[in-house]
ROGU-222878 format. One record per residue (C-alpha): x, y, z. Coordinates in Angstrom, 3 decimals, decimal comma, always signed. Layout:
% ROGU-222878
{r {X; Y; Z}}
...
//
This chain:
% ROGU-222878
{r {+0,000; +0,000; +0,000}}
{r {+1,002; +3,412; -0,520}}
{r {+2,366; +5,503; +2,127}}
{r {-0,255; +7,812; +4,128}}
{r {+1,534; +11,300; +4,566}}
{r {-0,703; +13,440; +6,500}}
{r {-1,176; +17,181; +5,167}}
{r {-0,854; +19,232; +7,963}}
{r {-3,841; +21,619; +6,396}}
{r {-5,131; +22,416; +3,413}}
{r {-4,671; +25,893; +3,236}}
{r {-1,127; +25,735; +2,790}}
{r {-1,325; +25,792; -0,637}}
{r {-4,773; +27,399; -2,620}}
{r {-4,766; +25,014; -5,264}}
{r {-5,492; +21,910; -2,647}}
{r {-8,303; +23,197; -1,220}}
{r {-10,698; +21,958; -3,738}}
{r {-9,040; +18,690; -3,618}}
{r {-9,277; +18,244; +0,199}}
{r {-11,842; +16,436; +2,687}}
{r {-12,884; +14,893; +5,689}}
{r {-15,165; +12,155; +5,170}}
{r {-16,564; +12,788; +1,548}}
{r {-15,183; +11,662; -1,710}}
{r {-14,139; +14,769; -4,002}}
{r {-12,566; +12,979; -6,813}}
{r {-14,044; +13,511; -10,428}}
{r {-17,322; +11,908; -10,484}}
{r {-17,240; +10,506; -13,885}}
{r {-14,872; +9,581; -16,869}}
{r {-16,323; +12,486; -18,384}}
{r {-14,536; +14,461; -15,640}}
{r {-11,180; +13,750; -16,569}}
{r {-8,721; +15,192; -19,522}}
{r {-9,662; +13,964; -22,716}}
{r {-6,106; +11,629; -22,538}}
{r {-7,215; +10,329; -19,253}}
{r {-10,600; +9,103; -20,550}}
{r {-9,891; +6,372; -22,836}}
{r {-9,283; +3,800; -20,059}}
{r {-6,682; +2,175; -22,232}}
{r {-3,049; +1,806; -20,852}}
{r {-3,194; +4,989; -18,710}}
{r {-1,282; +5,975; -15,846}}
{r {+2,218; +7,056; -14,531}}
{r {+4,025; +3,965; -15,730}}
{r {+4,502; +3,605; -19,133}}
{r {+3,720; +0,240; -20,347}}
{r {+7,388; -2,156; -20,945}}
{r {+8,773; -1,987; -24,136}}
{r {+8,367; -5,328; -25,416}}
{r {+4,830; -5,476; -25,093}}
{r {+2,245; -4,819; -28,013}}
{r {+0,088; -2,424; -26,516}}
{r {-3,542; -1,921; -28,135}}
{r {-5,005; +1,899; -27,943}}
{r {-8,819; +2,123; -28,069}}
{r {-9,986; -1,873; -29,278}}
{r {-12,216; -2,472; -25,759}}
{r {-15,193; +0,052; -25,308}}
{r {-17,867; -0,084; -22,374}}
{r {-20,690; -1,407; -23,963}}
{r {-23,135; -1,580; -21,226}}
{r {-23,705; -1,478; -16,941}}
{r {-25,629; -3,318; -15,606}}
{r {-28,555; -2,576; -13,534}}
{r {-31,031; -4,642; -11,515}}
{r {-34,860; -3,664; -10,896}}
{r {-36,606; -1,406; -7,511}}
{r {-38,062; -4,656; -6,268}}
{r {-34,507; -6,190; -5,820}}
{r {-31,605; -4,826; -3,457}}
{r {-28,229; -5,955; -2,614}}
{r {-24,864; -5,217; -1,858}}
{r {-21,842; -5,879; -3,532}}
{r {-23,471; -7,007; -6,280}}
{r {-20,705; -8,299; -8,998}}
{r {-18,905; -10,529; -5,946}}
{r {-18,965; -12,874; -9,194}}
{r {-19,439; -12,956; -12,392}}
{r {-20,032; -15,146; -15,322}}
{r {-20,937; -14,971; -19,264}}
{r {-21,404; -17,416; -22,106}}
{r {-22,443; -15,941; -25,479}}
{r {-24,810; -13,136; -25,388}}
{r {-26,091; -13,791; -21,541}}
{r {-24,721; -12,594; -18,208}}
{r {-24,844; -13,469; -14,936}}
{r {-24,157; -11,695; -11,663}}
{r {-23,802; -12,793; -8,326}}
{r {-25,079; -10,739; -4,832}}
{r {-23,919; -13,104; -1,914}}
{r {-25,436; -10,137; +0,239}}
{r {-28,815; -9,387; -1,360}}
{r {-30,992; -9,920; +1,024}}
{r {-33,748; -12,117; +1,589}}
{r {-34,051; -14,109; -0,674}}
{r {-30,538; -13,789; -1,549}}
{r {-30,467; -13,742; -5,648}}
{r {-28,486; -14,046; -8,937}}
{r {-29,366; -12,160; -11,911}}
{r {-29,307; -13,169; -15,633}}
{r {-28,887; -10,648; -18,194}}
{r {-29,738; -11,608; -22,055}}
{r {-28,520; -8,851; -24,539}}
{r {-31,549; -8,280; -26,756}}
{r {-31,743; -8,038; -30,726}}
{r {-31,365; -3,799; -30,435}}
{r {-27,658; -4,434; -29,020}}
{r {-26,146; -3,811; -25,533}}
{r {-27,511; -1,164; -23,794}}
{r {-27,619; -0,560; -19,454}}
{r {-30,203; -2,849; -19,355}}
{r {-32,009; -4,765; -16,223}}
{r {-32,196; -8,053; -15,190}}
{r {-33,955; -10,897; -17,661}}
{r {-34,538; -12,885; -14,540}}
{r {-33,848; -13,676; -11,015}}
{r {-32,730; -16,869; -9,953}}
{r {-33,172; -17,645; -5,834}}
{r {-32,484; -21,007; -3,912}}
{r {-36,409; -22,363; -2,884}}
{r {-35,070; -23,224; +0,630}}
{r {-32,761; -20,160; +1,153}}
{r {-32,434; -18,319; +4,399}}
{r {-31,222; -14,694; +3,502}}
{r {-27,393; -13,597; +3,085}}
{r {-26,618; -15,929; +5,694}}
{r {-26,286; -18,429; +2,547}}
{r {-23,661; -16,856; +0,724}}
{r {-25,718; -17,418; -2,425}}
{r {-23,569; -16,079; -5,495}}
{r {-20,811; -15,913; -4,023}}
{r {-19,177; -17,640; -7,167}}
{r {-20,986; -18,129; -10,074}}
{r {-20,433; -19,804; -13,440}}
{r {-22,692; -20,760; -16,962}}
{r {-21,995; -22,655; -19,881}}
{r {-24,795; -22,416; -22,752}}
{r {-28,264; -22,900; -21,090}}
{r {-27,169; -24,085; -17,555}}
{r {-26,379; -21,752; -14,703}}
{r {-24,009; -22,890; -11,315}}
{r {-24,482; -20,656; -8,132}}
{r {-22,586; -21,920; -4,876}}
{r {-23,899; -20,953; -1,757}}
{r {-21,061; -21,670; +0,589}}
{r {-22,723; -21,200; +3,850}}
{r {-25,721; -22,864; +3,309}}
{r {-26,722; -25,046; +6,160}}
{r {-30,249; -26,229; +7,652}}
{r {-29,614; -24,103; +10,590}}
{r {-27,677; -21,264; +8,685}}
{r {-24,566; -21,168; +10,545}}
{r {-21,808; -18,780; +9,929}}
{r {-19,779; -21,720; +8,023}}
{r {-22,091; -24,447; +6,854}}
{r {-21,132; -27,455; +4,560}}
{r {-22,201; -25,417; +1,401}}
{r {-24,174; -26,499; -1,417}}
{r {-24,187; -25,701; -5,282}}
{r {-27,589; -24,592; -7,299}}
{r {-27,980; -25,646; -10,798}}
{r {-30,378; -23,498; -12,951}}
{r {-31,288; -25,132; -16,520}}
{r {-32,819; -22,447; -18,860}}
{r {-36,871; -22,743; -19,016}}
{r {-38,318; -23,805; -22,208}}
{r {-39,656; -19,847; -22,505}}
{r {-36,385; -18,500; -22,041}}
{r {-34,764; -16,498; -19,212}}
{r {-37,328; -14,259; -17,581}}
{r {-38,898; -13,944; -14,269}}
{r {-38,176; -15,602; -11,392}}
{r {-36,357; -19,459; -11,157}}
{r {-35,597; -21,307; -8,549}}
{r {-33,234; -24,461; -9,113}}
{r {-33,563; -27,224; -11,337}}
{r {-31,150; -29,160; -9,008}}
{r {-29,371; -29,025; -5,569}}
{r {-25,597; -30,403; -5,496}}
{r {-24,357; -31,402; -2,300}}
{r {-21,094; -33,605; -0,909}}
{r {-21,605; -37,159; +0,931}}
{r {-19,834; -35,974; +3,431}}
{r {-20,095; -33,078; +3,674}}
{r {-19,738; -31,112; +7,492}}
{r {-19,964; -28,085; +8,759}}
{r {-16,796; -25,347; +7,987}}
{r {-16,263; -27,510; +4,601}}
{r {-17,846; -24,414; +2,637}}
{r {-18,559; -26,414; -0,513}}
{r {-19,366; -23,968; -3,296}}
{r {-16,804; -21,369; -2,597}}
{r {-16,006; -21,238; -6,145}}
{r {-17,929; -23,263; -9,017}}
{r {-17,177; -23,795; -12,702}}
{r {-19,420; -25,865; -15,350}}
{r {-18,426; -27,219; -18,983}}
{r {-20,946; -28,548; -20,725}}
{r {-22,391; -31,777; -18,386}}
{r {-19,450; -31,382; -16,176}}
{r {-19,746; -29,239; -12,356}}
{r {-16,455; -28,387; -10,390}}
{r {-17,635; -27,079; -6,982}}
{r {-14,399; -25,917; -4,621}}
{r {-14,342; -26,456; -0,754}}
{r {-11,670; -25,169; +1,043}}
{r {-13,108; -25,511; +4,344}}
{r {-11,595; -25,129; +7,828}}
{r {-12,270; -28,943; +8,551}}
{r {-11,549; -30,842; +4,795}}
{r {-10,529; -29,075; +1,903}}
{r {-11,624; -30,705; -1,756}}
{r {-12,948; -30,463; -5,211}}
{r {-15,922; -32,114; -6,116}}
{r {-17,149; -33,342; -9,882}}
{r {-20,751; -33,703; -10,203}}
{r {-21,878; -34,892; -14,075}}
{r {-25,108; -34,702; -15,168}}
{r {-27,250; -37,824; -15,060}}
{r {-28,451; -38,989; -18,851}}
{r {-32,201; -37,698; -17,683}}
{r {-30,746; -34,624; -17,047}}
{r {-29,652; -32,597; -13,726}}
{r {-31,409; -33,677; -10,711}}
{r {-30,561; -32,761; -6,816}}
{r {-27,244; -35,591; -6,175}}
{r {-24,114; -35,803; -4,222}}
{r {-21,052; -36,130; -6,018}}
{r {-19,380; -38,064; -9,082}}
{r {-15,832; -37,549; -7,566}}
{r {-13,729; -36,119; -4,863}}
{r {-10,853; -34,559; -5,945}}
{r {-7,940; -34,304; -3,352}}
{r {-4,379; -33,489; -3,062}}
{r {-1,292; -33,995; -1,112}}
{r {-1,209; -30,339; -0,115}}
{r {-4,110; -30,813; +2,342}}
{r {-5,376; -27,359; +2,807}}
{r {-7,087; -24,747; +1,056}}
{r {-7,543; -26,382; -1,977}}
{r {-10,354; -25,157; -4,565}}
{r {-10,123; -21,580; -3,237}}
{r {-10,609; -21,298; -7,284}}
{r {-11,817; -24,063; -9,923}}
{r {-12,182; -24,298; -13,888}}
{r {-13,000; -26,923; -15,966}}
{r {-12,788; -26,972; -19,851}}
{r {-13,544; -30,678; -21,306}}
{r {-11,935; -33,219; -19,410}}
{r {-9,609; -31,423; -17,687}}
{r {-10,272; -29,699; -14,203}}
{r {-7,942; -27,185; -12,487}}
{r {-8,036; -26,198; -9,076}}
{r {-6,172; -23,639; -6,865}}
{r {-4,042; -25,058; -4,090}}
{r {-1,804; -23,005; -1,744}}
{r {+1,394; -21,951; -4,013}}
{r {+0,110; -24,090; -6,848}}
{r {-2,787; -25,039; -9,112}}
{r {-3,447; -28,558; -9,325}}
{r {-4,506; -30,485; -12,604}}
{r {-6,902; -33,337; -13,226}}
{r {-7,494; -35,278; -16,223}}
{r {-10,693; -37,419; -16,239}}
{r {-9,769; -41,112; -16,620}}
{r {-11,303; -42,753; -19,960}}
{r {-13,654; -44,704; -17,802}}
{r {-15,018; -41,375; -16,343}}
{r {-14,898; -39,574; -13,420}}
{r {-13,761; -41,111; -9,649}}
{r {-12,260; -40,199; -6,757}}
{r {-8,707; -39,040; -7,520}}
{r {-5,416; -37,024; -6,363}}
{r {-3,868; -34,794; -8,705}}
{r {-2,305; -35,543; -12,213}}
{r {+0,176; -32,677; -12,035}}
{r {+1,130; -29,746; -10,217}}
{r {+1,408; -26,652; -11,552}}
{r {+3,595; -24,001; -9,856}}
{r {+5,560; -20,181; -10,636}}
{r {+8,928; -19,665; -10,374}}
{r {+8,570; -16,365; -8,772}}
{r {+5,764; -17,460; -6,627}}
{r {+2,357; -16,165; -5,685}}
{r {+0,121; -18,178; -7,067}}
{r {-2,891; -17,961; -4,784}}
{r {-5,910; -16,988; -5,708}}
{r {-7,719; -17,185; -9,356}}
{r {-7,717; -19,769; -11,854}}
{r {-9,029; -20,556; -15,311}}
{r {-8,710; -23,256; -18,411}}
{r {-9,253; -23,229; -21,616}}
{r {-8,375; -26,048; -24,125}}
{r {-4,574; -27,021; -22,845}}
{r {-3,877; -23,456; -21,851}}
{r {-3,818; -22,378; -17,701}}
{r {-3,587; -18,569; -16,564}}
{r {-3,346; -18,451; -12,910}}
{r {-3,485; -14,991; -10,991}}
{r {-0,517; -13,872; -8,562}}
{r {-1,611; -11,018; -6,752}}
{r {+0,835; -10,542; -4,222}}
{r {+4,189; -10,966; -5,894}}
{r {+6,242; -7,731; -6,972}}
{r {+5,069; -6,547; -3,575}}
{r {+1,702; -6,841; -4,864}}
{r {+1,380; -5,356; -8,546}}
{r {+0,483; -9,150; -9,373}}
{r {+0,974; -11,318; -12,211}}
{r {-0,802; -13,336; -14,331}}
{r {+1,248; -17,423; -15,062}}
{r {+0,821; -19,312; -18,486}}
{r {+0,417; -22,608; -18,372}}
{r {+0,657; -24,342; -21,844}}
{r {-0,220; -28,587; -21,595}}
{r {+3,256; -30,437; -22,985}}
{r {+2,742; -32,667; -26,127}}
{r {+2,922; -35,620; -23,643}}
{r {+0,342; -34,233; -21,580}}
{r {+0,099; -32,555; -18,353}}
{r {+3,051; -33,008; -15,694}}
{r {+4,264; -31,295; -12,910}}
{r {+5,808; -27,719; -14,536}}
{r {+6,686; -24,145; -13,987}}
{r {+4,763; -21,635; -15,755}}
{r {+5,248; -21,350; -19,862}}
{r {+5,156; -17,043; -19,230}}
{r {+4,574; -14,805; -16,405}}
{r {+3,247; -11,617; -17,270}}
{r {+2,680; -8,025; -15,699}}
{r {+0,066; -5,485; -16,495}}
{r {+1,422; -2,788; -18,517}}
{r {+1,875; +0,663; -16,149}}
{r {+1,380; -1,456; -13,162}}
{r {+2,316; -0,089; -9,737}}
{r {+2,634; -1,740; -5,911}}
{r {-0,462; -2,337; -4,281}}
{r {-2,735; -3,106; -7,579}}
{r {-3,259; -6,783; -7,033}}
{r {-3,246; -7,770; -10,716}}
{r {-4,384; -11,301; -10,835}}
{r {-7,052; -11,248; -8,244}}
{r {-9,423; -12,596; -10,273}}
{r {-8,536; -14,650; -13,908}}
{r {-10,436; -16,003; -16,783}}
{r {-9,723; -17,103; -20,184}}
{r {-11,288; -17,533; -23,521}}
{r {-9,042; -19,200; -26,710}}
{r {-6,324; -16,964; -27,127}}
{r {-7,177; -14,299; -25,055}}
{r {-7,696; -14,213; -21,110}}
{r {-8,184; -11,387; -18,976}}
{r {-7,452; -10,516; -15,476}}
{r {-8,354; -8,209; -13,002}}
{r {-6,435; -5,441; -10,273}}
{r {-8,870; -4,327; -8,235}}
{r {-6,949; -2,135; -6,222}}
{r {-5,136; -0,015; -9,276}}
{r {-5,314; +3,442; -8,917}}
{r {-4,929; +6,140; -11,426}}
{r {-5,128; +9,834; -11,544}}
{r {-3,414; +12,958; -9,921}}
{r {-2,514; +12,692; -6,321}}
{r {-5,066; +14,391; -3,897}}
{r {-4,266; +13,988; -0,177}}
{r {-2,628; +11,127; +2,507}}
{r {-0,927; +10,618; -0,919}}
{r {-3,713; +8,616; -2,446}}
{r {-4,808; +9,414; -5,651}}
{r {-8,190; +10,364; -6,676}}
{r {-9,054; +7,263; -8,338}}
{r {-7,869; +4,813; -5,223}}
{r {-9,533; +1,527; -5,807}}
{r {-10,930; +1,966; -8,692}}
{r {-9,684; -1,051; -10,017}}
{r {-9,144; -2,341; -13,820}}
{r {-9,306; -5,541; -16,047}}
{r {-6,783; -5,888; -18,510}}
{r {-7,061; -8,363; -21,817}}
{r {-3,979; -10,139; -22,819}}
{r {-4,116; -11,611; -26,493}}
{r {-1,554; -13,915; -28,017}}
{r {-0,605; -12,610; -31,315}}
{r {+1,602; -15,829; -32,274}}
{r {+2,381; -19,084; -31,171}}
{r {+3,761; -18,785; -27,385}}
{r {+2,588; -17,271; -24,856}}
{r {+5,022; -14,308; -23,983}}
{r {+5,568; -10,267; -23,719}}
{r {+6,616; -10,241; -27,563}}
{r {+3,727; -12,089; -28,957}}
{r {+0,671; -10,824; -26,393}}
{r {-0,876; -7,496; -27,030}}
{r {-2,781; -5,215; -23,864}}
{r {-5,745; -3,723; -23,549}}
{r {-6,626; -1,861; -20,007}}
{r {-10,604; -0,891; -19,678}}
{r {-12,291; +1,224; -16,530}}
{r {-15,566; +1,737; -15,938}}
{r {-17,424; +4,562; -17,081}}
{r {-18,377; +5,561; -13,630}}
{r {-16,286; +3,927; -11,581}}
{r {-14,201; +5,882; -9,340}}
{r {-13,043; +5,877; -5,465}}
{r {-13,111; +2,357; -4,178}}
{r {-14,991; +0,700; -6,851}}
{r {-12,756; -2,647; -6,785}}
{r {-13,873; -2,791; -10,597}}
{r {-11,848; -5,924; -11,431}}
{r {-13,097; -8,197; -8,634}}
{r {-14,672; -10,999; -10,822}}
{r {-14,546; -11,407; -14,412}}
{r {-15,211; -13,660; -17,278}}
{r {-14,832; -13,701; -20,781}}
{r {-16,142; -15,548; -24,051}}
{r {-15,182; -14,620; -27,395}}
{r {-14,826; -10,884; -27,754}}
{r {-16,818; -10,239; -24,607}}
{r {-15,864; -9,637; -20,997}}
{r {-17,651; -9,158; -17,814}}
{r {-16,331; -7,787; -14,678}}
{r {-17,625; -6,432; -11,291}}
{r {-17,094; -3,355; -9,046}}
{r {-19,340; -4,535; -5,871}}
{r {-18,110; -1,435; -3,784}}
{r {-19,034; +0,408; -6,219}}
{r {-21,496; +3,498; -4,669}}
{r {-21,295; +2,506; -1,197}}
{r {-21,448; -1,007; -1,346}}
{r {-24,267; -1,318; -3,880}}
{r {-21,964; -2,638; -6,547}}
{r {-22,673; -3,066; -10,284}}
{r {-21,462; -5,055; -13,599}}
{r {-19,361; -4,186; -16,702}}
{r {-19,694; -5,512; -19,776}}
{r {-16,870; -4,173; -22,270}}
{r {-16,226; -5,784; -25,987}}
{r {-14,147; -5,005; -29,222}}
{r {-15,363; -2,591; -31,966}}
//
């Protein structure tokens, strides 16, 4: 964090006095309030991006915020995020009771700040006691929610449980409640099943890094189709704690976050059992904590507190003989990126292009305790390989900010991506209420 030098008084110098508080937020209150430079939300800042990097100027654009209706209210809402296609889905593990999850559907006119196609709420839940969308995840018509609290007595830590929502014949709108219920066989409280959740086609990855058993459990789909079940698989490892802080799936391959590593499993050709890991995945500079995400044979894992915590994003890239236990194929840095920004907080990734977030970046002119007047705004930066390895020559940057986001926004929380798309939260943004980003390529 950045040092805190206290201004004796604000009068010492005229030009301050506009800039100075006590208790209220003076900073610009939009984009719009900035220098025409400062607006485009692409690669700005004090740092100039390293030389070797490709960096792209104005390809990502805001193309809508999202908004939910008067008869819902949460907080923090965009805790997660998820999007497949042309549908969203945001997360509110505080909204409330019911707590909720909301589903956005971009209509035939385009993106615009749009609300809510429906609401989807647990039929037994028991307020934000549940932790309901806390993570979050879709993959065509089927949407995960883990509730990682949930418990029949809703205790502060319960054994957690994971919602499945299957798309009504009519189409998203209105209120759902869940097509299925996924819980573990053994499941106890503290476990906190559904801290993080991932789905690939017929395949659900629910993480449980509990106080009193930490796993990864597979749950696949039944041929009749998804119906309340315990689990396929456990998933377990020889570093016995915290594991599936973070999970991804893509095909037959699972990926889960471990405590300095990320741990891969491949599903044995007679499916799915109970199984320790089939390689270890770790950085050479450390860090790798909290964020993971797969696609194809490609890993990006998010390192948020290495280079005393600008972050860093690892490449993982499968070996022709398949996976084994590795160091990262690249590590890369956001472009401009300072202490304290926490790049690689949150991770996901599309193809050839994955994107990670730095919720605590900062940008802007300093304005008093030495913090400037965008502190916590956060960012989400796209990294797209332009050839065939993964590396600072043959990636090119793009850096987006919200429209409105500004003091302590933690914009970069949660994000997802598919195709040219990406979603990503701010859930402090405006006191706590939070909101959702949705940025693409024009």
């Amino acid at each position: 964090m950045r040092s805190a030098r206290l201004l004796s008084t604000c009068g010492h110098l005229f030009w301050l006095v506009s800039l100075c508080f006590a208790g209220t937020d003076k900073s610009a209150s939009t984009i719009a309030d900035l220098p025409p430079e400062a607006q485009a939300g692409i690669v700005t800042g004090t740092h100039a991006p390293p030389a070797e990097y490709s960096v792209t100027m104005g390809v990502w654009a805001q193309l809508a915020e999202l908004s939910v209706s008067n008869s819902w209210f949460g907080f923090e809402l965009g805790t997660s995020v998820a999007i497949s296609g042309n549908v969203v889905v945001m997360g509110t593990p505080n909204g409330g009771t019911p707590d909720a999850a909301f589903v956005y559907v971009k209509p035939p006119t385009g993106w615009n700040n749009l609300s809510q196609s429906a609401v989807l709420v647990p039929s037994d839940g028991q307020g934000s006691c549940d932790n309901f969308g806390g993570s979050i995840s879709i993959s065509g018509n089927t949407v995960v929610v883990g509730a990682s609290q949930s418990s029949p007595n809703c205790s502060s830590t319960g054994p957690g449980s994971v919602y499945v929502f299957v798309e009504p014949p009519g189409g998203w709108s209105g209120q759902v409640t869940e097509t299925a219920k996924l819980t573990a066989s053994d499941g106890v409280l503290g476990d906190a099943l559904g801290s993080s959740v991932a789905i690939s086609g017929n395949t659900v990855v629910a993480g449980q890094p509990g106080t009193t058993s930490s796993a990864a459990y597979i749950f696949v789909m039944p041929a009749t189709g998804w119906v309340s079940m315990t689990q396929t698989a456990k998933l377990t490892s020889t570093i016995d704690a915290n594991l599936g802080t973070s999970v991804s799936v893509s095909g037959n391959t699972v990926v889960v976050t471990a405590p300095g590593a990320v741990e891969v499993y491949v599903e044995p050709p007679e499916g799915w059992t109970n199984t320790t890991q089939t390689a270890r995945l770790t950085a050479s500079q450390g860090g790798l904590g909290p964020s993971v995400g797969i696609s194809g044979n490609t890993v990006v894992a998010g390192a948020p507190t290495v280079n005393s915590d600008e972050g860093a994003a690892y490449v993982f890239v499968e070996p022709a003989g398949g996976w084994r236990d590795m160091t990262e194929t690249a590590m890369l840095t956001p472009p401009g990126g300072r202490s304290g920004d926490t790049f690689g907080s949150s991770v996901a990734i599309s193809g050839d292009r994955f994107v990670a977030g730095a919720p605590y970046y900062a940008r802007g002119y300093i304005l008093y305790f030495d913090y400037p007047a965008f502190w916590r705004e956060g960012a989400v930066y796209v990294f797209r390989k332009t050839a065939t390895l993964w590396n600072p020559v043959s990636v090119s940057v793009s850096k987006m900010n919200g429209a409105d986001a500004r003091y302590d926004a933690l914009l970069g929380t949660s994000v997802g991506i598919s195709g040219n798309l990406v979603v990503t939260g701010a859930p402090y943004l405006r006191h706590y209420t939070g909101s959702t980003y949705v940025f693409g390529v024009q």
